[in-house]
C-alpha distance (Angstrom), angle and dihedral (degrees) to the residues before:
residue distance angle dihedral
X1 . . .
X2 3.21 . .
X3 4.23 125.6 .
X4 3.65 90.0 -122.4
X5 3.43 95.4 49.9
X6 4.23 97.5 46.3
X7 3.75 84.4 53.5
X8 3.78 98.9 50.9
X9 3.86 84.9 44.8
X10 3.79 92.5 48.6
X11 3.24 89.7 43.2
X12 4.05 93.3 54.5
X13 3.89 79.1 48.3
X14 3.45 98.1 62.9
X15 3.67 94.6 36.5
X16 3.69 95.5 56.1
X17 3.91 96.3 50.0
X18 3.59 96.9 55.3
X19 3.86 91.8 42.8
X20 3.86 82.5 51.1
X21 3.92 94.9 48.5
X22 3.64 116.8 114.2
X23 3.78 112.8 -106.7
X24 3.48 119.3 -151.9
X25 4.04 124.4 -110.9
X26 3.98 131.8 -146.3
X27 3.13 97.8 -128.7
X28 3.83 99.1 176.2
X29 3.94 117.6 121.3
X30 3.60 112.4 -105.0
X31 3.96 86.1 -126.6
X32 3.84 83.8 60.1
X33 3.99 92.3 50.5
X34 3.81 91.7 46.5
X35 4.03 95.3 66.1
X36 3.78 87.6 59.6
X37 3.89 88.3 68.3
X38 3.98 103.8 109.9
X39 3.85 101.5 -140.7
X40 4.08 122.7 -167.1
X41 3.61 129.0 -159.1
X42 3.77 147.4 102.2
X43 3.75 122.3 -13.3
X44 3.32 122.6 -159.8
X45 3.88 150.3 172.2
X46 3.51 130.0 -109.1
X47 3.91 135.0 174.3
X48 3.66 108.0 -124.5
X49 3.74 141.9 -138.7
X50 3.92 136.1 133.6
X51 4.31 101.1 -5.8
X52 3.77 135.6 -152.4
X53 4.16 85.7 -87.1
X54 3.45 90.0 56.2
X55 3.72 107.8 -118.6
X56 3.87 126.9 116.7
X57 3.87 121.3 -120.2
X58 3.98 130.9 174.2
X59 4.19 118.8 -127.6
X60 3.94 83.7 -100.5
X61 3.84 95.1 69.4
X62 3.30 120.4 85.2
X63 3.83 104.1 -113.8
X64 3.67 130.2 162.5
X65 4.43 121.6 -160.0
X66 4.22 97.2 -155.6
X67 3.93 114.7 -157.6
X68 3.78 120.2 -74.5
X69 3.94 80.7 -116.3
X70 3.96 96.0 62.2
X71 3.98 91.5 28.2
X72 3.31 94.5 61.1
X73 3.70 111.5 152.2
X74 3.70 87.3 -7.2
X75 3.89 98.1 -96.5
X76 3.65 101.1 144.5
X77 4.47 89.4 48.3
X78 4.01 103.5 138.0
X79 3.85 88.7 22.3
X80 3.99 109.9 135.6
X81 4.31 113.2 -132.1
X82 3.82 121.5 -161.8
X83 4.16 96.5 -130.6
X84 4.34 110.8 -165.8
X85 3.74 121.1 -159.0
X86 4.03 90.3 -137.3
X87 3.71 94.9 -164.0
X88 3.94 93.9 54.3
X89 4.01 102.0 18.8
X90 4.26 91.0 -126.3
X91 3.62 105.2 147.6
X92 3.73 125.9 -162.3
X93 4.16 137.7 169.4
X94 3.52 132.4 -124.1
X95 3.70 141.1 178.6
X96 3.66 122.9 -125.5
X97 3.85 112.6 -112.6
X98 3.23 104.0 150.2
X99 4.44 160.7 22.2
X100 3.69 117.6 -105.2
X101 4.07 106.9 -157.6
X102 3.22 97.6 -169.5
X103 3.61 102.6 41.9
X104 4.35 120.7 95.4
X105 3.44 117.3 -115.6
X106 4.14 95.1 -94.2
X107 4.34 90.4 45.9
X108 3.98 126.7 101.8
X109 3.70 118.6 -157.7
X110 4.25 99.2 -152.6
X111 3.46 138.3 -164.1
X112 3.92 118.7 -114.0
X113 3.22 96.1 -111.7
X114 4.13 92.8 53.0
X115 4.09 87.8 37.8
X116 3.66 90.1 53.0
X117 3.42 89.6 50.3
X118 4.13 92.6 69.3
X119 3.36 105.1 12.4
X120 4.50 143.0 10.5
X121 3.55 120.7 -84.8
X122 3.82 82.8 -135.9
X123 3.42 91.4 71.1
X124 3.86 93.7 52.2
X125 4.26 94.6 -167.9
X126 3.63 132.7 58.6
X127 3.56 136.5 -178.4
X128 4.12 104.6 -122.3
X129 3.69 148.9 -173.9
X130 2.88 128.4 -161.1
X131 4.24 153.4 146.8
X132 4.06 141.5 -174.4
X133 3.84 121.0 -88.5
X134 3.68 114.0 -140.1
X135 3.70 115.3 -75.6
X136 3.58 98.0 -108.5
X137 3.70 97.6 54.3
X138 3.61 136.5 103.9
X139 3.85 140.6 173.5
């Protein structure tokens, strides 16, 4: 056999087996990759009570309402968010309990206590960031 020929048949070779190799998927839901989004917005205060996902809370715990464009049909209730005071950089978590109405898609409504946490109740409104944790986690 010629040299030509073992190196176009080597070369086939080697062409074939990485053509053949298995490439790896992303398998992760899209609904999964949405809650990584970071969104930013409003943040406001809200006294709490019975919420949208039908547990009751106190003003002490930290509780976020999401917009009734995120919440949906309440799928991410007792899902933790990672909420950032953007003006000062304080960071604090809080568990989704409940649908804010009036709130745009990238606002929180908070509880004092979770407010307080990142910003003064004083100042009623602050500009936010913020995104989901995973479903399993917790502080």
């Amino acid at each position: 056999m010629s040299q030509i020929a073992l190196l176009f048949i080597t070369l086939c070779a080697s062409l074939l087996m990485a053509l053949a190799a298995p490439t790896p998927l992303d398998v992760t839901p899209p609904s999964v990759l949405a809650k990584r989004v970071t969104h930013t917005g409003r943040g406001t205060w809200f006294n709490v009570g019975l919420g949208a996902c039908g547990e009751t809370n106190v003003n002490s715990d930290p509780i976020v309402a999401i917009s009734s464009a995120i919440y949906g049909s309440g799928g991410n209730c007792g899902q933790w968010v990672h909420v950032t005071n953007t003006a000062n950089g304080k960071s604090a978590y809080g568990m989704t309990r409940d649908e804010c109405p009036s709130c745009s898609s990238g606002s929180l409504d908070m509880s004092p206590g979770l407010f307080e946490q990142i910003g003064d109740l004083d100042t009623g409104v602050l500009e936010i960031s913020w995104n989901f944790m995973s479903k399993d986690w917790s502080p």
